[in-house]
N, CA, C and O atoms as a GROMACS GRO file, in nm:
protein
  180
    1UNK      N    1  -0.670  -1.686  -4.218
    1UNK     CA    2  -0.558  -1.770  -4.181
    1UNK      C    3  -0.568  -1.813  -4.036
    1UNK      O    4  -0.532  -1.925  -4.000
    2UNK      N    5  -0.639  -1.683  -3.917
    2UNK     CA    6  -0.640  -1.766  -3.799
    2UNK      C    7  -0.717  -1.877  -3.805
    2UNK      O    8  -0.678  -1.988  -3.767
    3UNK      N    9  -0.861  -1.846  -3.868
    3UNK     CA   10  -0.954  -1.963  -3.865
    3UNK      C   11  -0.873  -2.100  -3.864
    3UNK      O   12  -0.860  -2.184  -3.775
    4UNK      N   13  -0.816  -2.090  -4.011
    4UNK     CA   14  -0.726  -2.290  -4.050
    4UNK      C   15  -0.589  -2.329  -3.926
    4UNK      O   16  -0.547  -2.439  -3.891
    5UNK      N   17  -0.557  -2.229  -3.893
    5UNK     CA   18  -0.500  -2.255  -3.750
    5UNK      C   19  -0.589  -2.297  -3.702
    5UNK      O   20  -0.630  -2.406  -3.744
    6UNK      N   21  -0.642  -2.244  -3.617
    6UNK     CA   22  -0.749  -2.286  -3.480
    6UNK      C   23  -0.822  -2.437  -3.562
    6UNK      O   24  -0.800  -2.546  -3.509
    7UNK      N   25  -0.875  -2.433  -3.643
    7UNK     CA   26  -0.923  -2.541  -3.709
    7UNK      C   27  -0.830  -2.685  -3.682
    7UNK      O   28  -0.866  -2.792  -3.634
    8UNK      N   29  -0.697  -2.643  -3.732
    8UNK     CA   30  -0.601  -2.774  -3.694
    8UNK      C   31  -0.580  -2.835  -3.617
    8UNK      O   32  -0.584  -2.956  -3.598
    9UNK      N   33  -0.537  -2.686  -3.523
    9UNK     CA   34  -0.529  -2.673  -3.357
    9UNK      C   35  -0.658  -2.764  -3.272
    9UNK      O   36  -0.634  -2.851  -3.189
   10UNK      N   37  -0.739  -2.738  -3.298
   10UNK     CA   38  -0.916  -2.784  -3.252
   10UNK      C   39  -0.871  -2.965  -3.226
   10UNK      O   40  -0.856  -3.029  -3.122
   11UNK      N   41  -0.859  -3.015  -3.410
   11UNK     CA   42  -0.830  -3.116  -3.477
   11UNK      C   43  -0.744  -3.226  -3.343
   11UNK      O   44  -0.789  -3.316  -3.272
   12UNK      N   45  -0.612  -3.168  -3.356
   12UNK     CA   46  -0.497  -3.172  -3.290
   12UNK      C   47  -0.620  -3.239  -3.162
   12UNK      O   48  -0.672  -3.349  -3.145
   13UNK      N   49  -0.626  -3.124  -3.103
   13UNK     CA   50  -0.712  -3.140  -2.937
   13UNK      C   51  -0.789  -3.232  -2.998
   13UNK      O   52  -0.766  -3.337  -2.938
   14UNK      N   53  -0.845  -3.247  -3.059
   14UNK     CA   54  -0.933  -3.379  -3.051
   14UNK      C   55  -0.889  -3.540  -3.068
   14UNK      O   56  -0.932  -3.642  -3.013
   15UNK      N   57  -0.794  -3.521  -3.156
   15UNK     CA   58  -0.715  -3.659  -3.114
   15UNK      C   59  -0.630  -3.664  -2.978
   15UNK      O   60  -0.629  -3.776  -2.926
   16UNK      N   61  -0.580  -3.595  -2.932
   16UNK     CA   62  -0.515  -3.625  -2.873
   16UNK      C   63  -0.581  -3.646  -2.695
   16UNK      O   64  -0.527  -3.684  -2.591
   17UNK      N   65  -0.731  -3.596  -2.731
   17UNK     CA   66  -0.822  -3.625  -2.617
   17UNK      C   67  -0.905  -3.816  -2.660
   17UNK      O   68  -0.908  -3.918  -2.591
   18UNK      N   69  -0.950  -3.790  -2.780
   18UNK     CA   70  -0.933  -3.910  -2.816
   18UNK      C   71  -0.867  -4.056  -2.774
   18UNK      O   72  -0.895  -4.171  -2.739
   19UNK      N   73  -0.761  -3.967  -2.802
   19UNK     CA   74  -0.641  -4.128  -2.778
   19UNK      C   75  -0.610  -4.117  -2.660
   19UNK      O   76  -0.578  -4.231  -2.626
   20UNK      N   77  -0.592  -4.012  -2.527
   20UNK     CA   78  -0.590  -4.058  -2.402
   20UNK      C   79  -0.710  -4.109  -2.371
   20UNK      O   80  -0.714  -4.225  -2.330
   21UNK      N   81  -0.836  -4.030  -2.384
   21UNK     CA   82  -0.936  -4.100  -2.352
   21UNK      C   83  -1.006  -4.251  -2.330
   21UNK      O   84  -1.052  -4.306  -2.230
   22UNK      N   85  -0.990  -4.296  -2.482
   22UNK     CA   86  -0.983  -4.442  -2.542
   22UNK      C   87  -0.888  -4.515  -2.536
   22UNK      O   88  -0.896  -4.619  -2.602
   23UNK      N   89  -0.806  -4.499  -2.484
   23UNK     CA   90  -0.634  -4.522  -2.455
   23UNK      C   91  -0.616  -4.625  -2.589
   23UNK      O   92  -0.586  -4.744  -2.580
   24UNK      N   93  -0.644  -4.543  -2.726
   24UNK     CA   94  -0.593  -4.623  -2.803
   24UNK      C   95  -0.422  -4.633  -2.885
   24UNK      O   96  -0.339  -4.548  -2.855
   25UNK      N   97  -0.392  -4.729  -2.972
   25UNK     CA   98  -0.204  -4.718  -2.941
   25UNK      C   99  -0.208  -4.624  -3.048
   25UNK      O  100  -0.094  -4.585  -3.073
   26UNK      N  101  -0.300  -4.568  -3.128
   26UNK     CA  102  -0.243  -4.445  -3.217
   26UNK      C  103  -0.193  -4.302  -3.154
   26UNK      O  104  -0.258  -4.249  -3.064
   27UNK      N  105  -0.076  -4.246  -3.206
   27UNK     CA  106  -0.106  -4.121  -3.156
   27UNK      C  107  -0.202  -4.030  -3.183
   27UNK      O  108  -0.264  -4.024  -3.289
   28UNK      N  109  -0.220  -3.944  -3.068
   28UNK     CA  110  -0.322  -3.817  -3.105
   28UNK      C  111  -0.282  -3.748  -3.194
   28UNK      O  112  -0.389  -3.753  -3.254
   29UNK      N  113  -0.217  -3.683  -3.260
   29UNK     CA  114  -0.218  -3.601  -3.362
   29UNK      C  115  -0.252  -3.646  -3.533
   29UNK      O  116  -0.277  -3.581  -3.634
   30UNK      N  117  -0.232  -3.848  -3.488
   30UNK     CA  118  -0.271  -3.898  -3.652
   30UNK      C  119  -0.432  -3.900  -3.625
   30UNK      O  120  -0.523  -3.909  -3.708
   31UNK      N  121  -0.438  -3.892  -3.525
   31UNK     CA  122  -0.646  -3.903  -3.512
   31UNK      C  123  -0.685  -3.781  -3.557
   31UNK      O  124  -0.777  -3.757  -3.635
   32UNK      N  125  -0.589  -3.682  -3.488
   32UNK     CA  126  -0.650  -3.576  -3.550
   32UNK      C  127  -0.630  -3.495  -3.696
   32UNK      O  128  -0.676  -3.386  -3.731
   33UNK      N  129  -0.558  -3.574  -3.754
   33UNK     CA  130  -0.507  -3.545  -3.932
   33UNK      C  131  -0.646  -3.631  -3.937
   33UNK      O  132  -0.740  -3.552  -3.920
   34UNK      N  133  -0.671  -3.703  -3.946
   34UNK     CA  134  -0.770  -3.809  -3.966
   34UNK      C  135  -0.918  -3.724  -3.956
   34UNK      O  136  -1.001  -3.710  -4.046
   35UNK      N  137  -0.924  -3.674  -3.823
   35UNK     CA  138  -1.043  -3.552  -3.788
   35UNK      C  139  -1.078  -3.448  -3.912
   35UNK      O  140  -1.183  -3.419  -3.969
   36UNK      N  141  -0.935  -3.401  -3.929
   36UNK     CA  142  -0.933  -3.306  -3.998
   36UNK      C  143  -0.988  -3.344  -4.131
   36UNK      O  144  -1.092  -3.300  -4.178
   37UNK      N  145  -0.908  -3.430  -4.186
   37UNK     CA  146  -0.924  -3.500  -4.338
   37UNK      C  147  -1.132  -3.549  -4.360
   37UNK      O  148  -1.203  -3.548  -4.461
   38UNK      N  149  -1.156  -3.574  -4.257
   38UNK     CA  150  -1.312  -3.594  -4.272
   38UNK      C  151  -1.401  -3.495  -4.282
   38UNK      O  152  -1.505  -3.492  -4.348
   39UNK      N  153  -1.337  -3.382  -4.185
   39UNK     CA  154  -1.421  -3.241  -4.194
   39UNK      C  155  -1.420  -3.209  -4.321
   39UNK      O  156  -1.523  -3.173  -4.377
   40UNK      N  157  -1.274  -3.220  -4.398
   40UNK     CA  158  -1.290  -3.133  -4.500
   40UNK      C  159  -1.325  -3.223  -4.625
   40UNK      O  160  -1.341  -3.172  -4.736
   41UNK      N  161  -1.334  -3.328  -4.608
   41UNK     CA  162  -1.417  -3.444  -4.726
   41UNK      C  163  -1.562  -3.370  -4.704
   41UNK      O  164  -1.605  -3.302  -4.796
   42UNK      N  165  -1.611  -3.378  -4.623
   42UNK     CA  166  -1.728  -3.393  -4.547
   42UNK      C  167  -1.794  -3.210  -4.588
   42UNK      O  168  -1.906  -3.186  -4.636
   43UNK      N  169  -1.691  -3.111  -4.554
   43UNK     CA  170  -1.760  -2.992  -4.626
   43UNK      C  171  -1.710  -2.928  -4.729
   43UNK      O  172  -1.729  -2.809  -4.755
   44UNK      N  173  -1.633  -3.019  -4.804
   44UNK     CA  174  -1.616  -3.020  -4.957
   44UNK      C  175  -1.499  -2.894  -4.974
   44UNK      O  176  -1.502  -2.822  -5.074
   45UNK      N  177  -1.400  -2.877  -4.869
   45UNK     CA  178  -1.327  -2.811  -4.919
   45UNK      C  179  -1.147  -2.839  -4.949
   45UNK      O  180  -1.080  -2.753  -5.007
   0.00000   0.00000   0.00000
């Protein structure tokens, strides 16, 4: 259960470095549902 925390959490931080970074108009946390949703397409779970 910590793992899929920290996993989200990670997610989270990555959009939201993302979207200041790139100063794009999405918020960071839909980049990082978005992050998330690819990881787990991506390792089939």
């Amino acid at each position: 259960m910590l793992n899929a925390l920290t996993l989200i959490l990670v997610c989270q931080l990555a959009g939201e470095l993302a979207s200041g970074g790139l100063q794009l108009p999405v918020p960071g946390p839909v980049i990082g549902m978005v992050v998330l949703f690819i990881y787990l397409m991506v390792r089939g779970g």
